[in-house]
C-alpha positions as CSV (number, residue, x, y, z in Angstrom):
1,X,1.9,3.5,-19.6
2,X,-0.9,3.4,-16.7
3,X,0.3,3.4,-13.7
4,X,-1.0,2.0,-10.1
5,X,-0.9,2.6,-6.5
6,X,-0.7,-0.6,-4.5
7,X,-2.1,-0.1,-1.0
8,X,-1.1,-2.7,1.5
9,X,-2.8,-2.8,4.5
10,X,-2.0,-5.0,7.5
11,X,-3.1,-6.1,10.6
12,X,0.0,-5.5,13.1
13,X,-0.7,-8.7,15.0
14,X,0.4,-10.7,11.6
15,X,4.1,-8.9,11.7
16,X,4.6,-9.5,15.4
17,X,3.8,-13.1,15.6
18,X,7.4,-13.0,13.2
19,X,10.8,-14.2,15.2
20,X,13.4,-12.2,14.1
21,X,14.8,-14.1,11.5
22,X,11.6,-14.7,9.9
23,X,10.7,-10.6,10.1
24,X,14.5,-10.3,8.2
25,X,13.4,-12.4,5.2
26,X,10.0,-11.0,5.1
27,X,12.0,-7.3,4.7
28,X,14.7,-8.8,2.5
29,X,11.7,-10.1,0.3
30,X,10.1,-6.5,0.2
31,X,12.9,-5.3,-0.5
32,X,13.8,-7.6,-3.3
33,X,10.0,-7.1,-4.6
34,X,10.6,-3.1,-4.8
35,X,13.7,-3.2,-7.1
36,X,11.6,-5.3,-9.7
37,X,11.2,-3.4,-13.7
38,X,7.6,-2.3,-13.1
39,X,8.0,-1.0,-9.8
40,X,8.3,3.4,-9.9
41,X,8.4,4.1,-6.2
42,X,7.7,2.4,-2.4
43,X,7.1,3.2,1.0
44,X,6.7,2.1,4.3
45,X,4.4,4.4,6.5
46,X,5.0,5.5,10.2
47,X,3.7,3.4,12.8
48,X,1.9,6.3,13.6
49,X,-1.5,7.1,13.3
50,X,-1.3,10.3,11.4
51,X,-3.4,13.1,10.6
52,X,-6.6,14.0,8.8
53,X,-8.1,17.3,7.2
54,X,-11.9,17.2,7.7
55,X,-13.7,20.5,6.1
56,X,-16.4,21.4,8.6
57,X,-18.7,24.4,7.6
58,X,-16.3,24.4,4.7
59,X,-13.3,25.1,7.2
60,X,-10.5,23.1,6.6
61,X,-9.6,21.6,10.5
62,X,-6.8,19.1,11.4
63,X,-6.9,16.4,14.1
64,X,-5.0,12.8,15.1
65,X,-6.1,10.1,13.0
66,X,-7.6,8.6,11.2
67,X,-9.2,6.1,13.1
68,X,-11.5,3.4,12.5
69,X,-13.1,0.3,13.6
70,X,-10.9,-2.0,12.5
71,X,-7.2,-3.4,13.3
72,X,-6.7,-3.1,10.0
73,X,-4.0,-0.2,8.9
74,X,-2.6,1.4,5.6
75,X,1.4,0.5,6.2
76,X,2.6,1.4,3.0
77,X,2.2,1.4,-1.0
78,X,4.0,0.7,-4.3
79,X,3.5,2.4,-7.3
80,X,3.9,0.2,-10.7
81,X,2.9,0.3,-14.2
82,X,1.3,-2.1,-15.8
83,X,-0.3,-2.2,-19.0
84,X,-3.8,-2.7,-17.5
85,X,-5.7,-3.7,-14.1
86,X,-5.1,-7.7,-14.9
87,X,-1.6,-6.7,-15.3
88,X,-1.3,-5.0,-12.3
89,X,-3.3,-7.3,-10.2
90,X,-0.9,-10.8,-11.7
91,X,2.1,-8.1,-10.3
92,X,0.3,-7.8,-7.0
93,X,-0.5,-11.4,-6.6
94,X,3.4,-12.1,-6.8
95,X,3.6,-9.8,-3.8
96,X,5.2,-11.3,-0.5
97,X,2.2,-9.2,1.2
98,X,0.0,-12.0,1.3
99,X,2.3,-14.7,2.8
100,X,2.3,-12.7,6.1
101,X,-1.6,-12.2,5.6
102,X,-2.0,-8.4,4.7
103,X,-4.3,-7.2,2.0
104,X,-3.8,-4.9,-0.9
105,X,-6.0,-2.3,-2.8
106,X,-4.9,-1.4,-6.8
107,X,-5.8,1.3,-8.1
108,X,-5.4,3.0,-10.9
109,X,-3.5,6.9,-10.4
110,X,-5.3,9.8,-12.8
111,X,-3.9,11.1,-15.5
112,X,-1.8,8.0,-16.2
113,X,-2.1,6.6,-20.2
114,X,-5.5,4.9,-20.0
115,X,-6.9,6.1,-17.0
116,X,-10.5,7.3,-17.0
117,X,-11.4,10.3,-17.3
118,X,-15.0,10.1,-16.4
């Protein structure tokens, strides 16, 4: 069966405008959402920024990051599987995600049944 990555992405200032009771049922509710049939595997990312490999002069080279322009950050990701991308995306929109205004990208992971090979 295909399977897909679900990327959330967040902007910070939507989490901390939570009380603490309100940031528990937001978890319990990820939580909850994670142990559903179609869900394979889920994680929360570090608050930290990371790192990046860039290839310069074909070099591979390390550094902090990434950064970008916007307050906008990858916090975490699902992986499902779903029959195809409608499937997937009707999963996705039963997310709690979007209550607390974060966005998510699906995308399909290579190799999976289905998947393009092009």
């Amino acid at each position: 069966m295909p399977q897909y990555m679900l990327l959330l992405y967040d902007n910070s200032a939507n989490l901390r405008k939570l009380s603490p009771d309100e940031m528990q049922k937001a978890m319990e509710k990820y939580m909850a959402w994670s142990k559903k049939p179609f869900v394979v595997a889920s994680n929360r990312l570090a608050p930290d920024a990371g790192r990046v490999i860039r290839s310069e002069g074909g070099q591979p080279r390390a550094a902090d990051g990434p950064y970008s322009e916007t307050k906008e950050v990858l916090g975490g990701y699902y992986s499902i599987e779903a029959e195809s991308y409608d499937e997937a995306v009707a999963h996705a929109l039963n997310h709690p995600h979007s209550e607390f205004g974060g966005n998510m990208e699906i995308r399909q992971i290579w190799g999976t049944a289905n998947a393009q090979t092009a």
